[in-house]
C-alpha positions as CSV (number, residue, x, y, z in Angstrom):
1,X,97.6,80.6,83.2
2,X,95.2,82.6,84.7
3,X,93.2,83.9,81.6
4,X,93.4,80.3,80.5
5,X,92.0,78.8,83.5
6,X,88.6,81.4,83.3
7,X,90.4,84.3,85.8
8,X,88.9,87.6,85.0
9,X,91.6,89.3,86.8
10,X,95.1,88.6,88.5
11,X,96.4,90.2,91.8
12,X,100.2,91.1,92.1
13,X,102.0,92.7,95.4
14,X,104.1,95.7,95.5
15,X,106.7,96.7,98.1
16,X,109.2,99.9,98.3
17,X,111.6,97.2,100.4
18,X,113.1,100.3,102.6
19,X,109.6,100.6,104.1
20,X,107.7,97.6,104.3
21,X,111.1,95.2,105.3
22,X,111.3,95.1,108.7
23,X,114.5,96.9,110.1
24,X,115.6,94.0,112.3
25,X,115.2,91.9,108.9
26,X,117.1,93.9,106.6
27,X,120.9,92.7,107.4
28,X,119.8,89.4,107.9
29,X,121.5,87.1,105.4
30,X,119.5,84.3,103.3
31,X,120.7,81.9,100.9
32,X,118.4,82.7,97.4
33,X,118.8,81.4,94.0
34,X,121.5,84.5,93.4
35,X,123.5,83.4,96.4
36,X,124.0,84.5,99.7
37,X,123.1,88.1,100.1
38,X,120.7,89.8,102.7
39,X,117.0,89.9,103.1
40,X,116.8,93.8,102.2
41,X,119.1,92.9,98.7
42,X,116.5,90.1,98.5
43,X,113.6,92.3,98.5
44,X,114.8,94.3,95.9
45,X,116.0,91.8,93.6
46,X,112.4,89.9,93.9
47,X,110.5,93.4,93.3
48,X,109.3,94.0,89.8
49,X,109.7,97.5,88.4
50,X,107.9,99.9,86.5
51,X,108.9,98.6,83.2
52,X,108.1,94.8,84.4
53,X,104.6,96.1,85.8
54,X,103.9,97.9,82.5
55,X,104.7,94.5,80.4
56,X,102.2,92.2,83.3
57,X,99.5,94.7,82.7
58,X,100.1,95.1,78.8
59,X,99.9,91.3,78.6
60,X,96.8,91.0,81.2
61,X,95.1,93.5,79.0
62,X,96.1,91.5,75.9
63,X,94.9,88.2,77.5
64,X,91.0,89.7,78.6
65,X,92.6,90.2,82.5
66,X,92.0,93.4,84.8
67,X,94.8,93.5,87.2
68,X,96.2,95.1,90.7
69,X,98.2,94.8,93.7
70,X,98.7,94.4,97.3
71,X,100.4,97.8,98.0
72,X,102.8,97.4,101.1
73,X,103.0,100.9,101.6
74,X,101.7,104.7,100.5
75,X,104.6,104.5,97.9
76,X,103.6,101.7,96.4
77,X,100.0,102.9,96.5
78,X,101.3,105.7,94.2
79,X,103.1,103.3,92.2
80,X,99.8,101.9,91.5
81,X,97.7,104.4,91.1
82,X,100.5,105.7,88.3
83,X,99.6,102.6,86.5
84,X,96.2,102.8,86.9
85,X,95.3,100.0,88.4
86,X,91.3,99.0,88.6
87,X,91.3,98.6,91.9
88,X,93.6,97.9,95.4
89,X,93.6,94.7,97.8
90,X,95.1,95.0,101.2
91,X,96.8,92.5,102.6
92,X,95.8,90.9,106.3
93,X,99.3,92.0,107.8
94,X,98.7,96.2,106.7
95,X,95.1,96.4,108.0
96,X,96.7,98.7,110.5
97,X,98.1,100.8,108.6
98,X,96.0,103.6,108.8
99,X,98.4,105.8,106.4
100,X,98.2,103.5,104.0
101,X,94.4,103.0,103.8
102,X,94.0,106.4,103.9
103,X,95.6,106.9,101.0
104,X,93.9,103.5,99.2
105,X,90.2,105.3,100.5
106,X,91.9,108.8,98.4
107,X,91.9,106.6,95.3
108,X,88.0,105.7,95.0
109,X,88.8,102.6,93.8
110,X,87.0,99.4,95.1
111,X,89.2,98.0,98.0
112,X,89.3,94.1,99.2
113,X,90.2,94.1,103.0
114,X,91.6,90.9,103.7
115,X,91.7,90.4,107.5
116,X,92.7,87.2,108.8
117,X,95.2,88.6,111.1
118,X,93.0,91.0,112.2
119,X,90.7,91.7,115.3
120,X,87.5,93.0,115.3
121,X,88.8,96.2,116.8
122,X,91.6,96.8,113.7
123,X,88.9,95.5,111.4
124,X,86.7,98.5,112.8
125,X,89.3,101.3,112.4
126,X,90.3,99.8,109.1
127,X,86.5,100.5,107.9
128,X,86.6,103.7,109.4
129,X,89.5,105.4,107.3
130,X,87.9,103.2,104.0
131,X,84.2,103.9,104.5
132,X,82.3,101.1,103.1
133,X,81.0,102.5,99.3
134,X,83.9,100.3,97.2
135,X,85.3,98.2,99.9
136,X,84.8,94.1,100.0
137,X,85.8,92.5,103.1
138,X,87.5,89.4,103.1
139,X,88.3,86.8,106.4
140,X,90.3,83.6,105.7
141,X,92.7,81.9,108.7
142,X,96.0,83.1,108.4
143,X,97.7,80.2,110.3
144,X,97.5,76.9,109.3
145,X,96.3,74.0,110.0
146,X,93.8,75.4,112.8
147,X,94.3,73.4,116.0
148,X,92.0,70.1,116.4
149,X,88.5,70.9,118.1
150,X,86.1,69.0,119.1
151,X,82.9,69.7,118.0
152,X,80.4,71.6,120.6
153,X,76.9,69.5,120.8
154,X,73.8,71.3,121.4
């Protein structure tokens, strides 16, 4: 859909669900489309694979698409970077992740920082660790809606 709509690339996420689920999560049961089971076996079961990343960026290739990921953790940046992947966008919720942008700056790919749950101070360290050569910041409002207010005059 995206190559038909005009899309010159498509962005995927990537998890290693030990790491990036949050340990008071993990047991936590949810009803999914498999059934009951919990949030960690949920995590897993909604992660694509090598072999399912390999056939997304075979058929992006096929279809005129670059593609890449949100990595959720150094693990999954190596996971990516395996693939070869053109480039790496962080998420809002891991621009404190230092480890993790560390190793995305170790790549020398271009980087979109999205930081919409961000202050200016995390923003700053985040820039720090990925210098500024192939990074593209990005600020959008992660809560929504935004509360009414009224407009300022002057």
């Amino acid at each position: 859909m995206a190559a038909d709509a005009g899309a010159q690339a498509v962005k995927f996420q990537k998890r290693t669900p030990d790491i990036s689920t949050p340990e008071h999560m993990k047991n936590t049961l949810r009803e999914t489309p498999w059934g009951e089971m919990t949030y960690l076996e949920y995590r897993y079961r909604v992660e694509f694979d090598r072999d399912q990343y390999v056939e997304i960026g075979d058929y992006a290739t096929l279809r005129g698409l670059d593609w890449f990921a949100s990595p959720w953790d150094v693990p999954a940046v190596e996971f990516l970077e395996d693939l070869n992947v053109v480039a790496h966008k962080v998420a809002s919720a891991s621009v404190t992740d230092l480890d993790m942008l560390a190793a995305l700056a170790a790549t020398g790919k271009p980087i979109i920082l999205s930081t919409g749950m961000s202050t200016m101070e995390q923003i700053d360290a985040a820039v720090e660790v990925l210098g500024t050569d192939n990074l593209v910041i990005l600020h959008a409002t992660s809560t929504y809606p935004l509360p009414p207010r009224k407009p300022t005059s002057g």
